[in-house]
C-alpha positions in Angstrom: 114.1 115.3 99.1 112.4 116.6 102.4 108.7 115.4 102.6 106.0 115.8 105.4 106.0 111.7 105.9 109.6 111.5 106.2 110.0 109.8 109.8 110.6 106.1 109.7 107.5 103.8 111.3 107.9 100.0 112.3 111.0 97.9 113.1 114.1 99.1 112.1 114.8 101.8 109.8 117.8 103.5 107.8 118.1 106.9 106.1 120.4 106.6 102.5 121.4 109.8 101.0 120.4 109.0 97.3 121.7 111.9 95.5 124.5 110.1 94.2 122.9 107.7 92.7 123.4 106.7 89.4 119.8 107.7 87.2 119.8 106.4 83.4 116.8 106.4 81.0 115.9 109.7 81.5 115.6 109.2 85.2 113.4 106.2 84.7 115.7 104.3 86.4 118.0 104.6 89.4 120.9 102.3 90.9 122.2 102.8 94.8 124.4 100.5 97.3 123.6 100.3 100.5 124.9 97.9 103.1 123.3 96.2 105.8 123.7 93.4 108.1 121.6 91.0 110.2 122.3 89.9 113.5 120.8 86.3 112.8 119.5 83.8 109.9 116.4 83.8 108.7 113.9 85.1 106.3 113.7 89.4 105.7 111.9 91.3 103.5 113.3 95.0 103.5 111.8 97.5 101.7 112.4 100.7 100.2 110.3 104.0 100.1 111.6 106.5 97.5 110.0 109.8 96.4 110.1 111.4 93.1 109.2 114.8 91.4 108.1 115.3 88.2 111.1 118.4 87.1 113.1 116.8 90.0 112.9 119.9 92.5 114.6 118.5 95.6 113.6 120.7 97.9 109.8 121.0 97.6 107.5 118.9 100.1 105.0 119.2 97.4 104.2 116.9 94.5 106.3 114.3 95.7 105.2 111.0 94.7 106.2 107.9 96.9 106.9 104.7 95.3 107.8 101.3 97.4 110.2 98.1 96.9 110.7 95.3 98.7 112.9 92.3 97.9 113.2 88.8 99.7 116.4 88.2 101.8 117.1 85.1 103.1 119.8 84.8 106.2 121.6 81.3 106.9 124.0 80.2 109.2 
């Protein structure tokens, strides 16, 4: 969904194409896979930034309303 905030700010960033992932409840909830590694042990806290519409127009930049994640990842050796 393009959107006028769209570029990627801070540390390291990835794009996931999410339009094959799998939306139950009426599109109240949403499941993806993504993979990522780190280069060394410690603590991470990624985070997620997805946008939503409310009839699920893709291609408007308008409307869309941005919703965050984050999850605590913890690296050892």
């Amino acid at each position: 969904m393009p959107h006028p905030d769209n570029g990627i700010r801070g540390g390291v960033g990835i794009r996931v194409d999410l339009s094959k992932a799998s939306v139950s409840n009426g599109g109240a909830h949403m499941e993806s896979d993504t993979e990522v590694s780190y280069d060394k042990a410690g603590t991470f806290f990624p985070t997620v930034k997805v946008f939503s519409e409310r009839k699920g127009d893709r291609e408007t930049p308008y409307t869309c309303i941005p919703n965050l994640g984050k999850m605590r990842i913890v690296v050892s050796e």
